[in-house]
C-alpha positions in Angstrom: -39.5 -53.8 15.7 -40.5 -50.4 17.5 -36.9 -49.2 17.6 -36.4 -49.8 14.0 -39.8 -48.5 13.0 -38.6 -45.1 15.1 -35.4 -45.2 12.8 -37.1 -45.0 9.5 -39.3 -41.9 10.8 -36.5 -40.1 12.4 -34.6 -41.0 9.4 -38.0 -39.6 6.9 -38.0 -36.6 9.3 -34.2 -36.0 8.9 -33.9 -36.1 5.2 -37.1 -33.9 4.9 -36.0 -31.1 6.7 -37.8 -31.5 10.1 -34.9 -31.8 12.5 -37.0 -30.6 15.3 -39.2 -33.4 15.0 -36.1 -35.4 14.5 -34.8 -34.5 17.9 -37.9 -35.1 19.9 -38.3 -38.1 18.4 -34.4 -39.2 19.1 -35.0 -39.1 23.1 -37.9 -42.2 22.2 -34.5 -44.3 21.3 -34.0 -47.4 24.1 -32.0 -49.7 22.1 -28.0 -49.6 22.7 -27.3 -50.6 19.1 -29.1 -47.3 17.9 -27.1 -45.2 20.7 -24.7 -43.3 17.9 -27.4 -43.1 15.5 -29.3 -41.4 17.9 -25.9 -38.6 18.8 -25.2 -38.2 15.0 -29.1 -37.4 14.4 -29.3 -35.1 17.4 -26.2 -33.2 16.7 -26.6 -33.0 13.0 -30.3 -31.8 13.6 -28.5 -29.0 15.8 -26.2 -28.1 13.3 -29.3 -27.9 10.4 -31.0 -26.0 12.6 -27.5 -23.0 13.2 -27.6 -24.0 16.4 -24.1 -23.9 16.4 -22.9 -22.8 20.1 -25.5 -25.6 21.3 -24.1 -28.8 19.1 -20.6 -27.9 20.2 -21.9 -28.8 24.0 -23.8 -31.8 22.7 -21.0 -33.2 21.4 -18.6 -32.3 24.5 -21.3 -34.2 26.1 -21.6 -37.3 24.0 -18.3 -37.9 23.7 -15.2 -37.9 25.1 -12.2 -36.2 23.2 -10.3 -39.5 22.7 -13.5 -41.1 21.4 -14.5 -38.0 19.3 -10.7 -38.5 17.4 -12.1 -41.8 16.1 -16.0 -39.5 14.6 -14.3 -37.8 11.3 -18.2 -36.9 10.6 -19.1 -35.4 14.2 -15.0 -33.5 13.6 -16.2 -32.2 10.6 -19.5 -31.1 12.1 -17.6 -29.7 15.4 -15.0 -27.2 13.3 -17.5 -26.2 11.0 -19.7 -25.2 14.0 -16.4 -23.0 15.6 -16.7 -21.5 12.3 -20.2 -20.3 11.8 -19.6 -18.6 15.8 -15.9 -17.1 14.9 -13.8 -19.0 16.8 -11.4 -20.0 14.0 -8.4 -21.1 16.3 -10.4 -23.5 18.0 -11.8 -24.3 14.4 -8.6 -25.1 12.8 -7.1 -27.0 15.9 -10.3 -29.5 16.0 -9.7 -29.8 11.9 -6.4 -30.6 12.3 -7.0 -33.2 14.5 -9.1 -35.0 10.8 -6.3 -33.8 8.5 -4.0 -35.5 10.1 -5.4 -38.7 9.2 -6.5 -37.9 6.1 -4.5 -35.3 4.2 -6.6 -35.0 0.9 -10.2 -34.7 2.7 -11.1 -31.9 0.8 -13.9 -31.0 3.1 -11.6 -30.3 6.3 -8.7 -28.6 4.2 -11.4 -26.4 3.2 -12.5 -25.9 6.6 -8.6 -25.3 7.3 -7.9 -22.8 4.4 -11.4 -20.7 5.7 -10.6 -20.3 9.1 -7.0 -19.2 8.2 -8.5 -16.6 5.9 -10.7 -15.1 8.3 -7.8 -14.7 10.7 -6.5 -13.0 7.8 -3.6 -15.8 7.4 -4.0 -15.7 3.7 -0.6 -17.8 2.9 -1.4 -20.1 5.4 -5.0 -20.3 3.9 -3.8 -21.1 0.6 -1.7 -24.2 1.1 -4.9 -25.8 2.6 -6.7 -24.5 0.0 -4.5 -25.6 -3.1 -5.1 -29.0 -1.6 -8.4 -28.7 -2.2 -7.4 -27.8 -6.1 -5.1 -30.7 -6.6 -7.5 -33.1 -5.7 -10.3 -31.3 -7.5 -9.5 -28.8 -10.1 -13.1 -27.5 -10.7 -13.9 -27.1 -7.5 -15.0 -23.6 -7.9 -15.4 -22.8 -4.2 -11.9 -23.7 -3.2 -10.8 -21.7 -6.5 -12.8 -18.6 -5.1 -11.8 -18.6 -1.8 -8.0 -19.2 -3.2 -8.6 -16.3 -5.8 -10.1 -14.2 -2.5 -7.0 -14.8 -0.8 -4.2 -13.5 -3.3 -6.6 -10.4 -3.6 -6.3 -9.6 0.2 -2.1 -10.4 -0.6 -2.6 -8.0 -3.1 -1.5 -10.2 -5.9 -3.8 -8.6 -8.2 -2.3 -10.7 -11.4 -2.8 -13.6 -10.0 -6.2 -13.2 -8.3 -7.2 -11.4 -12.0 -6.6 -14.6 -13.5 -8.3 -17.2 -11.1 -11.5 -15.3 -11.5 -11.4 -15.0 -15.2 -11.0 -18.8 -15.0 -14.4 -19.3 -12.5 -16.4 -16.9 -15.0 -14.9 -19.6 -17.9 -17.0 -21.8 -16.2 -19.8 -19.9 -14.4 -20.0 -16.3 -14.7 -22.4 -16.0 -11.7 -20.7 -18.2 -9.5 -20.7 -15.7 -6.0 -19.2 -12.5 -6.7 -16.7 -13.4 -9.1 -17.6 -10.9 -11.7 -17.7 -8.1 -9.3 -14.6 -9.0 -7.9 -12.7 -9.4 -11.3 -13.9 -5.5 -11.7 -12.4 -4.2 -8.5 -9.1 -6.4 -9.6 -9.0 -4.7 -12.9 -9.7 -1.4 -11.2 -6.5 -2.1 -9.0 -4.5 -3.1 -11.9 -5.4 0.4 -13.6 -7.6 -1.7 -15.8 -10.1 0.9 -15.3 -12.0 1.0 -18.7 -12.5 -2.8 -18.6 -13.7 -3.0 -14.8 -16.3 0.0 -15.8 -17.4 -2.4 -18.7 -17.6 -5.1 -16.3 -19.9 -3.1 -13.5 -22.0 -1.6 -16.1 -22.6 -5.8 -17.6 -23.5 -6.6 -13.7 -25.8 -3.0 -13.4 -27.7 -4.3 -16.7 -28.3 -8.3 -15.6 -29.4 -6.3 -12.3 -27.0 -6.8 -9.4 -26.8 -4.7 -6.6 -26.2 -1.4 -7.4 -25.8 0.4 -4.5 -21.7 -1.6 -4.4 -21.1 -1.3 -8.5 -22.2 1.9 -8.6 -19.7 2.9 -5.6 -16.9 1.3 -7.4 -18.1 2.8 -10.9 -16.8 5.9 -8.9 -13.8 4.3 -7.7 -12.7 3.4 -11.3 -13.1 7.1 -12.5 -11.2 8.2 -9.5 -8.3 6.7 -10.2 -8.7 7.8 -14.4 -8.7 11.5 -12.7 -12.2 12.0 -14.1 -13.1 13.6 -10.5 -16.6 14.9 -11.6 -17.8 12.0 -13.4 -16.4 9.6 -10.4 -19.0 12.1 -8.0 -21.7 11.7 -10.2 -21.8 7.8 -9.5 -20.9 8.4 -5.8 -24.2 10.5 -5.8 -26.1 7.4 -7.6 -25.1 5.3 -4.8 -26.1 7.2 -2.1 -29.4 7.5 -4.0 -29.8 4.1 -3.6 -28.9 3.8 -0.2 -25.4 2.9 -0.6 -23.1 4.0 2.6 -23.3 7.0 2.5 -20.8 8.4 4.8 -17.9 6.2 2.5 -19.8 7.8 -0.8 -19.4 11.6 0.8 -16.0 10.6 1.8 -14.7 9.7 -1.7 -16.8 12.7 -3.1 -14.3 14.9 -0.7 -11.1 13.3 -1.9 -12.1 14.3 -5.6 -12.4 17.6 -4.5 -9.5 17.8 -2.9 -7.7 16.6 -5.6 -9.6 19.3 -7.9 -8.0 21.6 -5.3 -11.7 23.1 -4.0 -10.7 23.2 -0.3 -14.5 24.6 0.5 -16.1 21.3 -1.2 -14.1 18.8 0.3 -14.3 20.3 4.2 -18.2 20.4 3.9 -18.1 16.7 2.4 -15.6 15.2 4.4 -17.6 17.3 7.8 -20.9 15.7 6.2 -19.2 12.1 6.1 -18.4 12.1 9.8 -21.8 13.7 10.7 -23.5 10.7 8.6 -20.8 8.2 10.9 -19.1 9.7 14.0 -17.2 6.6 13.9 -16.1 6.6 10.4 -12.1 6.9 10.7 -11.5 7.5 7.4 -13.4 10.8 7.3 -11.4 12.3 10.2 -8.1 11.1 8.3 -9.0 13.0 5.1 -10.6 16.0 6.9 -6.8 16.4 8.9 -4.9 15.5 5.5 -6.9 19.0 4.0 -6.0 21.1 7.3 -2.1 19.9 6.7 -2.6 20.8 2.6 -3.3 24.1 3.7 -1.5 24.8 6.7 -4.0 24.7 9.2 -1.7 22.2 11.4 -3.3 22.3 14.5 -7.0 21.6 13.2 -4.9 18.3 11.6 -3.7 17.3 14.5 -7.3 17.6 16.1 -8.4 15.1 13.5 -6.3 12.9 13.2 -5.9 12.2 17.0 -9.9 12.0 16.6 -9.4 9.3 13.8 -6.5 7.7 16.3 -9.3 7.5 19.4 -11.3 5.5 17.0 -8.8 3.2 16.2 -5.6 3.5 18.3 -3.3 0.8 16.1 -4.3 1.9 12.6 -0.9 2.5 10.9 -1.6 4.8 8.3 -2.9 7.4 10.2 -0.3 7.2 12.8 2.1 8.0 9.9 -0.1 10.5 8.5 0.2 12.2 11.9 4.0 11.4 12.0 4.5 13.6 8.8 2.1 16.5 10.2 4.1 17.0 13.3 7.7 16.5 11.4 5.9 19.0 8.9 5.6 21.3 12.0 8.5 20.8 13.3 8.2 18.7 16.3 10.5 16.0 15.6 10.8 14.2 18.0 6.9 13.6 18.2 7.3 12.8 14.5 10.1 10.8 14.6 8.1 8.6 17.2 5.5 7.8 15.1 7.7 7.1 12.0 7.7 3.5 12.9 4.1 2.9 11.7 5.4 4.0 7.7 4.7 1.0 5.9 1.6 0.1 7.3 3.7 -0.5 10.9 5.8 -2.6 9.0 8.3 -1.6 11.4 6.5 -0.8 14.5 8.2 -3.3 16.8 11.8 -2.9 15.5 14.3 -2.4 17.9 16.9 0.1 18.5 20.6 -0.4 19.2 22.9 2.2 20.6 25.1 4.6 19.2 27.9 4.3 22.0 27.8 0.4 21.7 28.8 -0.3 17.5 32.4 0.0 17.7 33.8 -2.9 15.6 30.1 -4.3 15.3 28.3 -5.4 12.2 24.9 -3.7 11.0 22.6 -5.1 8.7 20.7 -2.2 7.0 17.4 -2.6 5.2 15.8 -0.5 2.8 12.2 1.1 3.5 9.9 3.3 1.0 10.5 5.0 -2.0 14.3 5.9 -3.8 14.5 9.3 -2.5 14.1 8.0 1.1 16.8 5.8 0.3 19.1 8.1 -1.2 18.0 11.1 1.5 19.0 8.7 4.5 22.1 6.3 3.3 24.0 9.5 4.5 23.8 8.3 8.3 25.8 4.9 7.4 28.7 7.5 6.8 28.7 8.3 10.0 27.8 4.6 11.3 31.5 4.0 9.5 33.0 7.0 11.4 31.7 5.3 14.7 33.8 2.7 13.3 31.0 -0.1 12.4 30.7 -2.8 9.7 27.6 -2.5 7.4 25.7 -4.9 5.3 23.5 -2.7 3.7 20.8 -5.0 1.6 19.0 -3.3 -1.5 16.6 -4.4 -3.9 18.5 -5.2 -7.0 17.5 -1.9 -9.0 19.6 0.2 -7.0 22.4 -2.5 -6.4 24.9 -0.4 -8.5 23.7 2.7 -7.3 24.4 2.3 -4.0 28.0 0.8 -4.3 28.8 4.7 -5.2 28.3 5.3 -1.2 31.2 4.6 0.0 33.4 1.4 -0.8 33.7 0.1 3.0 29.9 -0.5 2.8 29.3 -4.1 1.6 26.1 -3.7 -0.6 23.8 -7.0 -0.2 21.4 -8.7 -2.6 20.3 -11.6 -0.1 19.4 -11.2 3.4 22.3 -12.9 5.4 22.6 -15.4 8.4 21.8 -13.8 11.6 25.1 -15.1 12.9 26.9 -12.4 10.6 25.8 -9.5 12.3 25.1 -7.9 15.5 22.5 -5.1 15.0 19.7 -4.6 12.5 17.7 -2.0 11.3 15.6 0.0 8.3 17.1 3.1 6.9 14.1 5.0 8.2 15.6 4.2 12.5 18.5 5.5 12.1 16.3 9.2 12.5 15.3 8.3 15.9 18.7 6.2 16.5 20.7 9.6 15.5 18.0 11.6 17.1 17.3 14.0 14.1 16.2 17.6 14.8 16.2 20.8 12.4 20.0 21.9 13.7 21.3 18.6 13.9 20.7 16.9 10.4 24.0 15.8 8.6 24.8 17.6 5.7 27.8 16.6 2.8 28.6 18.5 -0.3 28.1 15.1 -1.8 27.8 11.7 -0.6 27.6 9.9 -4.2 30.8 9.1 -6.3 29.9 8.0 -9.7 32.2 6.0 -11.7 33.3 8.6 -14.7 32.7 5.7 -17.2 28.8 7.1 -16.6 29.9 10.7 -16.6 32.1 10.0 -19.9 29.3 8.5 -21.8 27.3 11.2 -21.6 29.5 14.2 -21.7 29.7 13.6 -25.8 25.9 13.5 -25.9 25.4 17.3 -24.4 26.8 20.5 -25.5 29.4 21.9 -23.5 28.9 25.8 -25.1 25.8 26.5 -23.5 24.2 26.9 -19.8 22.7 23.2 -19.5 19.5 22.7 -17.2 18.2 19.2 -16.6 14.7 19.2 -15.5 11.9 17.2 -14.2 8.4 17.9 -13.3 6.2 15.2 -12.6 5.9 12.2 -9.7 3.5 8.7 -10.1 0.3 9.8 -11.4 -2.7 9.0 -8.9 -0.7 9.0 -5.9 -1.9 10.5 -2.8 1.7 11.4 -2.0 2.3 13.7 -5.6 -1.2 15.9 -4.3 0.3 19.3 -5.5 4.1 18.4 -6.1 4.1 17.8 -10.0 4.0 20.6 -12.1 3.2 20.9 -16.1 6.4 20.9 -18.6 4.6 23.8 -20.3 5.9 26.3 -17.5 9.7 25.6 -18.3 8.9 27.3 -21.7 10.0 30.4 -20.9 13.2 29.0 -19.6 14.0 27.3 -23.0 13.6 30.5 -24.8 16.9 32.0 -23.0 19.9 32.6 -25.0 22.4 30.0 -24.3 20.3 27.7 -22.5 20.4 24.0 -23.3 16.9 21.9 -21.5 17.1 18.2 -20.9 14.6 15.9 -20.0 15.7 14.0 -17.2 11.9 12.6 -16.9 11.1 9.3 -16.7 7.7 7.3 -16.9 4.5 9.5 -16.4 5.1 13.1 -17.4 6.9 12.3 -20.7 3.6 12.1 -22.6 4.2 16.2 -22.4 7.3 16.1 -24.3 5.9 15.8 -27.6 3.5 18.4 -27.7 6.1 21.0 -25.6 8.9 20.2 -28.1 6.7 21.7 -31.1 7.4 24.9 -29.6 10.2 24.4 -27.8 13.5 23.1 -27.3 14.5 20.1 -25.2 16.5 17.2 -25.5 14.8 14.0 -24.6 16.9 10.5 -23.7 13.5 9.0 -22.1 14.9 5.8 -24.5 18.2 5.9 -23.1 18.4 6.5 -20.1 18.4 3.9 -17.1 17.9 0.8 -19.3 19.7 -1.6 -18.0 20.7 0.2 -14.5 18.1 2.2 -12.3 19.9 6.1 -12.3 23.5 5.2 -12.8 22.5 7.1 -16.4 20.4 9.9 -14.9 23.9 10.3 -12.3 26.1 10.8 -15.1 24.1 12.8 -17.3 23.7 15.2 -14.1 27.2 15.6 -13.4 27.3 16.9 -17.1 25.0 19.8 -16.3 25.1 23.0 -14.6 21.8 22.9 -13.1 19.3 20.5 -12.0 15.6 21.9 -11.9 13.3 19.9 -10.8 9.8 19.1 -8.9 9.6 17.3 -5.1 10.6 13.5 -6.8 13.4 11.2 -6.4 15.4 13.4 -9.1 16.3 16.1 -6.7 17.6 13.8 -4.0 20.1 11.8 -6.4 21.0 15.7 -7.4 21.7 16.7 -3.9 23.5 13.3 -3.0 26.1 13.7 -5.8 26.6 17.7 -5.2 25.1 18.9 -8.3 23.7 22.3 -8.2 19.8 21.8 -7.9 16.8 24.3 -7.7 13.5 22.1 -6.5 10.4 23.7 -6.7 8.1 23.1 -4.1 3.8 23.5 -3.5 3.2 26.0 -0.2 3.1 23.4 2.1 5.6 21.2 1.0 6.7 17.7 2.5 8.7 17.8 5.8 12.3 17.1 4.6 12.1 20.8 2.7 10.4 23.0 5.8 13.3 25.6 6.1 12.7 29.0 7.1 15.5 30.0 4.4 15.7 29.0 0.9 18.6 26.9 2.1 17.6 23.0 2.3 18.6 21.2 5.9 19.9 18.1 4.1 22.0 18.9 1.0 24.1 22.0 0.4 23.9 22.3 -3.2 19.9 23.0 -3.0 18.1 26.0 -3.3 14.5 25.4 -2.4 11.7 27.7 -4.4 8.3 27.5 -2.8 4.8 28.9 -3.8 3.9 31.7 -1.9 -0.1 30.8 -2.8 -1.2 27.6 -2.8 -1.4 26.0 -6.4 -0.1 28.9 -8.2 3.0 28.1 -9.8 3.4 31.1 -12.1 5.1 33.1 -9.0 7.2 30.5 -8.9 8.7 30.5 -12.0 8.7 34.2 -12.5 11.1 33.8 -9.4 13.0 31.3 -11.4 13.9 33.3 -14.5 14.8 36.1 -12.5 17.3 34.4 -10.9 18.8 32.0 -13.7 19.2 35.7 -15.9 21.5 36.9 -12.8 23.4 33.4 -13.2 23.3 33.3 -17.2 24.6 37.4 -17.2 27.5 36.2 -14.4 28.9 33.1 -17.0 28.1 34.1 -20.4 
């Protein structure tokens, strides 16, 4: 009668929160029929009480690990106490051990699907997690942590759409709302996500995060000085204010006011001496202006706070191949693409006689175009190649050379010998200013392309192809696009023909040029169906290619057409020559600012030199 009188007030104590009294009154137990009701009220007293580190030792204590494989509740209990202390592995493996007799416990898969996430396993998070969702399809949670998940894959579509569907059903559940801003925000939703913080600032969430991310939103609309003003209301309420000063620099930056940004991105890192991010940016302004060696200083300081972080290890990469020091450079090229390729491995030159080579593509088109000119003389070392493309460029890249085999689909390992990204074969060839390999042309187009549109250009006057602007909002286009406006003068030459070869952003300027000006636009013909096999015909039909630092002057270089590209101060490192001469394709003549952001020099150069041509051929 004691014993079960002792039950009913541990059990009173239990369900009314007093898990302390619980305990002490657990070690008055003497009766051997009570002995696991007394371990389950002790260890879930622990737990109650976030003694987390202390239940797992009860529980090693109590029992043994083939009995605790038969205590789903005291599993449950045990994972989700490696959990609250960060030890996920050990988490998921004592999980496991419940999922594997009970697939569909939505409890442990969730347990699973969390621990994966915070070892930042996102796929492997989600299949534990859409178990949880086909058992329960308004489980909210699981739905959260699932929509949480594609955000950190950066599948912003599909994350977008999971949390509209949680604030169907509870627009306050967690941060759901705030989260479907910074989604919308990523998507270039940027009006909506604004509409969304400013709904959160009104039902009085925390502002200090909305407002930073107001500032985010008008960042990326290029609405520098309103962005500011919101990072300034953040750090008036208290809101990190080394990040705040940091994004305040970058606006500057982009608004060109060198002064601004220095003190701002100088005040960041005196706010946080360990803030990496500030150091980054400081060194990214030293390398926009020249000031190479104070970059270097930076970003190695950025590097000692974080040795592995791949984005500044590239950023460094491109400083030192923007210096010259190519080897150095070419080193650290492996961390591009967020180290994507940090651990490849390199075959040599002297061993690919008769072997096969599976080529893969990294970064942007010009990349691609700028380095397929090394499996030319993979072929003269007389290897095979699979080269594998995304299928935009498929046909594109058939106009290489025809003992290439262009790939769609990643082949069996057992079909070739080597591998590699585009972007090794600099460190494989061992690329230095005087020894870059350079063709008149390494692009033969079909003449069907060249055909179609030599009947849609005239042939009686001097025709220029140009193009002026890169993706909007990038970091990479800081100071390469330029405004169609200063190619009027050009148009106004006797016996000049322009043509648009712009695609995408920048052609918004057409309309309003065009009222004063002459240009022929094919923006709604050209590359339809096929990514620049049109743009590759149309250039072969001109006499002159002028362009801005995009993929455009690349594709003009690779087929031999004569091409002027116009280039900020301190342009990117493929175009660093001392002469106006490029290093990488012969029918380039580089024209560079000789003051930072002042274009008009430029151009002034330009028309002086295009009268000399115009006088010579008409």
């Amino acid at each position: 009668m004691r014993n079960k009188n002792l039950k009913k007030e541990i059990l009173s104590n239990f369900n009314k929160s007093n898990f302390k009294k619980a305990i002490e009154l657990c070690h008055f137990i003497d009766n051997d029929n009570l002995i696991d009701f007394k371990k389950e009220i002790i260890i879930l007293s622990n737990f109650k009480l976030n003694n987390f580190s202390k239940t797992i030792k009860i529980i090693k204590e109590f029992y043994k690990e083939s009995e605790l494989n038969q205590k789903e509740k005291i599993i449950v209990v045990l994972s989700l106490c490696y959990l609250n202390i960060k030890e996920f592995k050990n988490c998921i493996s004592i999980a496991k051990k419940a999922v594997s007799k009970d697939s569909k416990n939505n409890i442990i898969n969730s347990i699973i699907g969390i621990a994966y996430g915070e070892l930042e396993q996102y796929i492997e998070s989600n299949k534990y997690i859409i178990k949880c969702l086909t058992e329960n399809p308004s489980d909210l949670e699981a739905r959260y942590n699932y929509a949480l998940n594609l955000f950190k894959l950066e599948n912003f579509f599909e994350s977008e759409r999971e949390f509209e569907y949680i604030i169907s059903f509870d627009k306050n559940f967690k941060k759901s709302s705030f989260m479907l801003g910074v989604i919308k925000s990523k998507l270039n939703k940027n009006n909506e996500a604004i509409e969304i913080f400013m709904e959160l600032i009104k039902n009085g969430n925390n502002h200090g995060e909305i407002l930073f991310n107001i500032g985010k939103a008008y960042q990326k609309m290029e609405k520098f000085l309103k962005s500011n003003e919101y990072f300034s209301k953040a750090i008036a309420v208290n809101y990190k204010e080394y990040s705040c000063l940091n994004e305040q620099g970058i606006n500057f930056r982009r608004l060109n006011e060198y002064d601004k940004a220095k003190k701002l991105f100088e005040k960041s890192i005196s706010s946080n001496k360990t803030y990496r991010r500030a150091y980054n940016n400081l060194a990214i302004l030293f390398q926009k202006y020249g000031n190479f060696e104070d970059a270097l200083k930076n970003f190695n300081k950025a590097i000692k706070i974080d040795q592995n972080h791949a984005l500044t290890l590239f950023n460094k990469s491109m400083c030192l191949l923007q210096m010259g020091k190519y080897e150095e450079g070419i080193e650290l090229y492996k961390w591009r693409l967020n180290g994507k390729h940090s651990s490849n491995k390199f075959f040599d030159l002297s061993n690919i006689k008769n072997k096969t080579i599976l080529i893969t593509c990294d970064q942007g088109l010009g990349d691609t175009i700028l380095f397929s000119r090394f499996l030319i003389l993979l072929l003269e070392r007389k290897a095979k190649i699979l080269f594998l493309v995304p299928k935009s460029i498929f046909n594109l890249m058939q106009n290489i050379d025809h003992r290439i085999n262009v790939i769609l689909k990643e082949p069996n390992k057992d079909t070739y010998d080597y591998e590699c990204s585009l972007g090794d074969l600099l460190k494989i060839f061992k690329i230095s200013s005087n020894k870059i390999p350079k063709f008149n042309s390494y692009f033969d187009i079909p003449d069907r392309y060249i055909k179609k549109w030599n009947k849609k250009v005239s042939n009686r006057k001097f025709k220029i192809g140009i193009a002026w602007q890169g993706k909007r909002g990038t970091m990479v286009d800081e100071g390469r696009s330029i405004e169609l406006k200063y190619f009027s003068e050009i148009s106004k030459l006797k016996n000049v023909e322009l043509i648009s070869l712009q695609k995408n952003d920048g052609v918004n300027q057409i309309k309003e040029f065009s009222k004063n000006y002459k240009i022929l636009n094919f923006d709604n013909e050209l590359d339809i169906e096929e990514k620049f096999m049109d743009t590759a015909g149309l250039m072969k039909n001109l006499d002159l290619v002028i362009c801005s630092d995009t993929s455009i002057p690349h594709l003009a270089g690779a087929l031999g057409v004569k091409v002027w590209i116009i280039l900020q101060k301190y342009p990117y490192w493929y175009w660093c020559s001392e002469t106006t001469q490029s290093l990488w394709y012969d029918s380039m003549t580089i024209y560079k600012q000789n003051k930072i952001n002042n274009w008009d020099e430029v151009f002034e150069k330009i028309q002086y030199d295009l009268k000399k041509v115009l006088n010579n051929n008409y």
